[in-house]
Residue, then its C-alpha position, 0 to 999 in steps of 0.5 A: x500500500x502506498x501512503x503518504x507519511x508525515x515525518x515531525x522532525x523534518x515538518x515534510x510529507x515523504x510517500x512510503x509503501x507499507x504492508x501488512x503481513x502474517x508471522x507465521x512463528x506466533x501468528x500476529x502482524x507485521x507491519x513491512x516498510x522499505x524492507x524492515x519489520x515492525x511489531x505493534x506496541x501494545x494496543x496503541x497505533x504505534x508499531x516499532x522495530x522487530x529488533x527493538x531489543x537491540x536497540x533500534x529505535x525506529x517507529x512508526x504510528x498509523x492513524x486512519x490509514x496514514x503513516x506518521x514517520x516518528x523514525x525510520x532510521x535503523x540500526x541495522x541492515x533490512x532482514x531477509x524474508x521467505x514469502x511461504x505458499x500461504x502469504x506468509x513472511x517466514x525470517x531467514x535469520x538463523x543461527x547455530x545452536x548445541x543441542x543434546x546429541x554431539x553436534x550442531x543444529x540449525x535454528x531458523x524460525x524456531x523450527x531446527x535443520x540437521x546436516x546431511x554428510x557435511x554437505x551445504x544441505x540442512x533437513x528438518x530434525x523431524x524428517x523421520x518422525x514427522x516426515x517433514x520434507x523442509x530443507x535449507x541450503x547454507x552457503x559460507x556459513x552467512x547466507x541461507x537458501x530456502x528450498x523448502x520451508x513448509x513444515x507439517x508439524x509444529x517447531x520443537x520447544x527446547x530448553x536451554x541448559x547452563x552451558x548453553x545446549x538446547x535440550x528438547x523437551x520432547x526428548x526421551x533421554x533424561x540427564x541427570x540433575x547435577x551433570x553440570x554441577x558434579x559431571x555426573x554422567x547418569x542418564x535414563x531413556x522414559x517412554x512417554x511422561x515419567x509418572x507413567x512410565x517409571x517402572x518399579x522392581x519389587x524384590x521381597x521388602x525392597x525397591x528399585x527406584x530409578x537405581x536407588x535402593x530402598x528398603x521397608x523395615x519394621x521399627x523396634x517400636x513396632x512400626x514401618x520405616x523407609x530405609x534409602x541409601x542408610x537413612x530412615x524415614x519415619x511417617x508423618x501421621x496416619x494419613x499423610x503421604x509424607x515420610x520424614x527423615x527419623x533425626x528431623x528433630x534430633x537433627x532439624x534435618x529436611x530431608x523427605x519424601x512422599x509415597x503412594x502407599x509403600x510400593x510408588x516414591x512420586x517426590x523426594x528430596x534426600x539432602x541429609x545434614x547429619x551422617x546415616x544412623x546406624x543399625x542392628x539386624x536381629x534374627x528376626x530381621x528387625x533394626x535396632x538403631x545402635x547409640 
């Protein structure tokens, strides 16, 4: 559309051609002037810079059709847009990202591409599972040649970890929570949500939790307690779920956890401020705490 656009500063009329269009990544509107993108502030008619996070300044503001120049000098070159079968401006701004798996991924529009054998031919990381036949060529590391940005599938959620890969949240490996902190290089694989799918190995009066042994043993005042990694956990009533370290008060330790009746564990947390208590098996298989 071409209008006539008031600039205040210069106190001139200047014609300007704009247009309205789609983003596909969130759906709303983007309003295109001589090549740079504007997104609307809020509910007011001001539209300013896609890139005002980094401090561009450029603005526009409309009204019944007319565009009122505020600022149209940007800091930054014009970003380059795909125009999809549907109208659409898809960005070909890119980047490469780390993720989970030994290499480097392709970030365009929040959708990822993978390498092919080193070749300047990226695919989409879900050609396997969602068939998706979306695919880019990168030429000199710079500049990004779309030859296919139709995904048939929504772009992947990540989560970016502290050293800085991208983890997808839709990933079946688990990693252990102190990887970075300790190197710990524990990991599982889980079909489908954790709560459905951790599997539990009942041997006699013992389970196995995610690789941690836990253990039901009578009290000597005749009631149950929780045995995990040396230390006891005593219940806090009849009816609660939660079971609290046996030294809470002797020790004013935090450590709990709490079970589906004695056989599911769903939360726990296992930092103890003290060393394991230490007990006595008598023939009858009872603990007795030792002084």
């Amino acid at each position: 559309m071409l209008v006539m656009c008031w600039n205040r500063k210069r106190d001139l009329w200047r014609s300007i051609q704009y247009e309205l269009v789609t983003y596909p990544k969130t759906g709303g509107r983007l309003l295109v002037v001589n090549g740079y993108t504007f997104s609307k502030w809020g509910r007011s008619n001001t539209w300013v810079c896609s890139k005002y996070k980094k401090r561009c300044l450029a603005k526009v503001k409309i009204e019944i059709g007319t565009v009122f120049g505020y600022q149209l000098e940007h800091n930054h070159t014009p970003p380059t847009y795909h125009i999809s079968k549907n109208g659409e401006y898809i960005s070909l701004q890119f980047r490469y990202i780390n993720s989970n798996k030994k290499g480097h991924l392709v970030m365009i529009s929040g959708y990822t591409f993978s390498n092919i054998c080193r070749t300047k031919t990226w695919v989409c990381s879900s050609r396997y599972s969602s068939k998706c036949k979306a695919k880019v060529k990168v030429q000199d590391q710079n500049t990004v040649v779309p030859c296919n940005l139709e995904h048939n599938h929504p772009p992947p959620k990540y989560h970016i970890a502290k050293d800085g890969k991208y983890l997808s949240t839709y990933s079946k490996i688990w990693m252990c929570s102190n990887r970075i902190s300790h190197g710990c290089e524990a990991k599982i694989k889980m079909e489908g949500l954790a709560r459905d799918a951790i599997k539990f190995l009942k041997i006699k009066n013992k389970l196995n939790f995610l690789g941690c042994e836990f253990k039901i043993i009578d009290s000597p005042k005749g009631g149950r307690l929780i045995m995990i990694n040396g230390y006891t956990f005593s219940k806090l009533s009849t009816y609660s779920k939660s079971w609290i370290c046996s030294n809470r008060f002797s020790y004013k330790c935090e450590a709990k956890i709490k079970m589906e009746g004695l056989e599911r564990v769903t939360e726990s947390h296992l930092d103890h401020n003290h060393p394991p208590p230490k007990y006595y098996v008598t023939q009858e298989g009872k603990y007795v705490k030792i002084h």
